[in-house]
C-alpha positions in Angstrom: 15.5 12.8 -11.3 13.0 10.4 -12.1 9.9 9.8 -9.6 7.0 6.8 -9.6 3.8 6.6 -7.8 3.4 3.4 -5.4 -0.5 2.5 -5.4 -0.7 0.4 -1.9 -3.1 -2.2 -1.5 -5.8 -1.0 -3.5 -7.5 -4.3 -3.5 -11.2 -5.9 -3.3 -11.1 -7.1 0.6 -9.7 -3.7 1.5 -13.4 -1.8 0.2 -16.6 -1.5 1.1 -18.3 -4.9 1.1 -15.0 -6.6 1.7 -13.5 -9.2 4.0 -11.6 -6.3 5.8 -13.3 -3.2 4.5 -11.9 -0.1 5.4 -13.8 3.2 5.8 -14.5 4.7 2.6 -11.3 2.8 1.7 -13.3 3.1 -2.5 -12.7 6.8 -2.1 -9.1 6.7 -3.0 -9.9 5.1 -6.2 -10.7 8.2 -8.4 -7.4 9.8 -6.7 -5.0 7.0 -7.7 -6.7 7.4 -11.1 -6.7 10.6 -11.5 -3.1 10.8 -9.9 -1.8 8.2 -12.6 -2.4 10.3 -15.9 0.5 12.5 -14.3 3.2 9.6 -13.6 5.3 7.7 -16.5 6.0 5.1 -13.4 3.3 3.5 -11.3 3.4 0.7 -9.3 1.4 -1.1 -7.4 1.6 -3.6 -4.3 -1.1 -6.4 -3.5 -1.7 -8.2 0.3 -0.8 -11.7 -1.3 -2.0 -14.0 2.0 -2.1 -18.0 1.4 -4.6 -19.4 3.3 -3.2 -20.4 6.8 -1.4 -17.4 7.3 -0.6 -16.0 10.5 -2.3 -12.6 10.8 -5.6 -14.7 10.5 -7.3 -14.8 13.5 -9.5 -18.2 12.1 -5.9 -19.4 12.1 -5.5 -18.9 16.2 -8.1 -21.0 17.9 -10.2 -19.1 20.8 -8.6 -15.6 19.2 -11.3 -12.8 17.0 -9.9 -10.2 14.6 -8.6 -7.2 16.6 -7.0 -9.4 19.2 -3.2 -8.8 19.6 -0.7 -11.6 20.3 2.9 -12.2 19.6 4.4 -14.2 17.1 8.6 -14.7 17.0 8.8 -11.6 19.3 6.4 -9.3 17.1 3.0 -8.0 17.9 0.6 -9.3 15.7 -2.6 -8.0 14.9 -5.2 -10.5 14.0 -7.2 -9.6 11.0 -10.5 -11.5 9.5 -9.1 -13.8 6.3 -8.6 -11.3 3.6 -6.7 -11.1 0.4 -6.4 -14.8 -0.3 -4.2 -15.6 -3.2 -5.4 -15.6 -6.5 -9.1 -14.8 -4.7 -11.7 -11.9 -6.2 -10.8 -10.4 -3.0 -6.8 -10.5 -3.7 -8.0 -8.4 -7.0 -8.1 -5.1 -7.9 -11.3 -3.4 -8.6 -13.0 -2.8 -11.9 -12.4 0.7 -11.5 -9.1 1.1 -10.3 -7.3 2.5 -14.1 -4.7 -0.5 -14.2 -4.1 0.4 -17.8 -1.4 3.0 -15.8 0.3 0.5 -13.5 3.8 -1.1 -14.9 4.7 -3.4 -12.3 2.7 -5.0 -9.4 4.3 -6.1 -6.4 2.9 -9.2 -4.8 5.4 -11.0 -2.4 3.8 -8.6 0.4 2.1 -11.1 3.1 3.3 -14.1 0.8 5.0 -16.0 3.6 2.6 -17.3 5.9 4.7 -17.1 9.3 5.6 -13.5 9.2 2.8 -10.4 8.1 4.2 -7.9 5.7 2.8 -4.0 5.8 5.2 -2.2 3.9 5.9 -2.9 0.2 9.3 -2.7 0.8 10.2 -5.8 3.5 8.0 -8.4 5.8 7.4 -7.1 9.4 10.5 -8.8 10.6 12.7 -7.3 8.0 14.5 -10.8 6.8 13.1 -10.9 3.4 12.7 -8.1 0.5 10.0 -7.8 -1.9 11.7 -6.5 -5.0 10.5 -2.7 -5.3 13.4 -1.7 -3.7 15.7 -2.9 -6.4 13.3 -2.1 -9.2 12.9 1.9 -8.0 17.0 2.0 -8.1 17.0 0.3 -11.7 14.9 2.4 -12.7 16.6 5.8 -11.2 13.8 6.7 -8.9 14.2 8.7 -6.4 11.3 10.4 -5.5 8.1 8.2 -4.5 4.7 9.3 -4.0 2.3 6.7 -1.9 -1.5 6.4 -1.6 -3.7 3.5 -1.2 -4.5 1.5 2.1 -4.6 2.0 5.2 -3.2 5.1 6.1 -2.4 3.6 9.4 -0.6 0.2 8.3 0.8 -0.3 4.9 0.8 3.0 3.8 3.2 4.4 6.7 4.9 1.0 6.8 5.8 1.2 2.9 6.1 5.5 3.7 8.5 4.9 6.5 11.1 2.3 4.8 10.9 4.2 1.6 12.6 7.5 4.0 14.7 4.9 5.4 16.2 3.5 2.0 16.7 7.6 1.0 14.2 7.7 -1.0 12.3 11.4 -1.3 8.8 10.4 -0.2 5.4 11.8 -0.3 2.0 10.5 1.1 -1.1 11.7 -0.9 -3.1 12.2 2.2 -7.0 12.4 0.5 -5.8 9.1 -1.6 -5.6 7.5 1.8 -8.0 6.1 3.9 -7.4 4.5 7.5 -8.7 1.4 9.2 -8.8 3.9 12.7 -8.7 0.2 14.8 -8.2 2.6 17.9 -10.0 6.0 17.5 -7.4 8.8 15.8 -5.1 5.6 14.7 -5.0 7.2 10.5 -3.9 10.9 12.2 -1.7 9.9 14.5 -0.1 8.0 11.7 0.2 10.9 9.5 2.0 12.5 12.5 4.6 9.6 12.9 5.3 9.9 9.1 6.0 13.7 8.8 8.4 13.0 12.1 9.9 11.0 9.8 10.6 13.4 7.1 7.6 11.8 5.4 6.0 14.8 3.0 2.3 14.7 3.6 0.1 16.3 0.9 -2.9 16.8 -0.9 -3.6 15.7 -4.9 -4.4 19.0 -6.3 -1.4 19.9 -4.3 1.1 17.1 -6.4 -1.7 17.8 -9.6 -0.2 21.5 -9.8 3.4 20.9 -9.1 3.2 18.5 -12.2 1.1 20.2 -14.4 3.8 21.8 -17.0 4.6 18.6 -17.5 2.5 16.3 -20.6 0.2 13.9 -18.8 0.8 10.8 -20.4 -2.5 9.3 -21.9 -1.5 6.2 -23.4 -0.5 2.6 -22.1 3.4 2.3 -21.4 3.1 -1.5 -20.5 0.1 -3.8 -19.3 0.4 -5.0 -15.7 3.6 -7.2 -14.7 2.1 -10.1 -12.3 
């Protein structure tokens, strides 16, 4: 049984000093990369906004980030422009290890009429991102998820991957949350282990993984 670990959003605008900085959101960094050395398979997903999308609130005269309206039907929270395309903040940071990471995933927010949290499919579910097909080519079937935020794309991504049967874990102190409403990260954590989401801790997935040989060298540079 063959298992990857899915880095979410680990990107620029997401960190302190960021467009849309979440709380100690650069504290998951020496997790992922510590996390990595144990994994054969990681991935990674990038917020991949064009310019006029719709989760921007400069894109909805009259509207400020935080500010909820509806778009097609679904709520839409409005976010300060963030992860622009091909932008330093769209980027990884320096010391995020992507020596590790085989294949990122960077259709996630593409479109810019629908939002997309989880890596798997856009809010509305009408269009796929790929890692679903990729994790069954590659006989995954186990995924273990940190990154950002613990309460949007990490649950979002955790959620579909239980969904699609996929054994899934959520590294709990490799995430971070935006907490947009006070307690928005725990309550989060709660929907997910509902779910049948496995929340746990990195020395926790560090010991279970241990016997095995940590794999030092580079399997493959990043796949854009």
């Amino acid at each position: 049984m063959r298992d990857a670990l899915i880095l979410v959003d680990i990107q620029n605008d997401f960190l302190p000093g960021g467009a849309l900085p979440v709380p100690d959101g650069d504290q998951v960094i020496p997790v992922a990369n510590r996390l990595a050395k144990y994994f054969d398979l990681v991935l990674a997903t990038q917020d991949w906004h064009p310019p006029e999308h719709v989760s921007f609130a400069a894109n909805h005269p009259g509207r400020k980030p935080g500010d909820v309206v509806y778009i097609d039907g679904q709520e839409q929270v409005l976010w300060p422009v963030h992860c622009v395309q091909d932008t330093p903040g769209a980027q990884f940071p320096p010391a995020l290890d992507t020596s590790r990471i085989t294949q990122v995933f960077r259709s996630k927010g593409a479109d810019p009429a629908v939002d997309s949290y989880s890596g798997f499919f856009d809010n509305a579910r009408k269009h796929a991102t790929g890692l679903e097909d990729f994790l069954r080519k590659a006989g995954v079937q186990t995924v273990y998820l940190l990154g950002l935020a613990t309460d949007y794309c990490v649950p979002a991504t955790a959620l579909d991957a239980v969904s699609l049967g996929f054994q899934t874990f959520v590294v709990e102190d490799g995430c971070r949350a935006v907490d947009l409403k006070p307690g928005d990260g725990r309550r989060a954590l709660e929907r997910m282990r509902s779910a049948g989401v496995q929340v746990v801790r990195s020395d926790q997935v560090i010991a279970s993984r241990a016997a095995r040989t940590p794999k030092t060298s580079n399997k493959a540079s990043p796949t854009r």
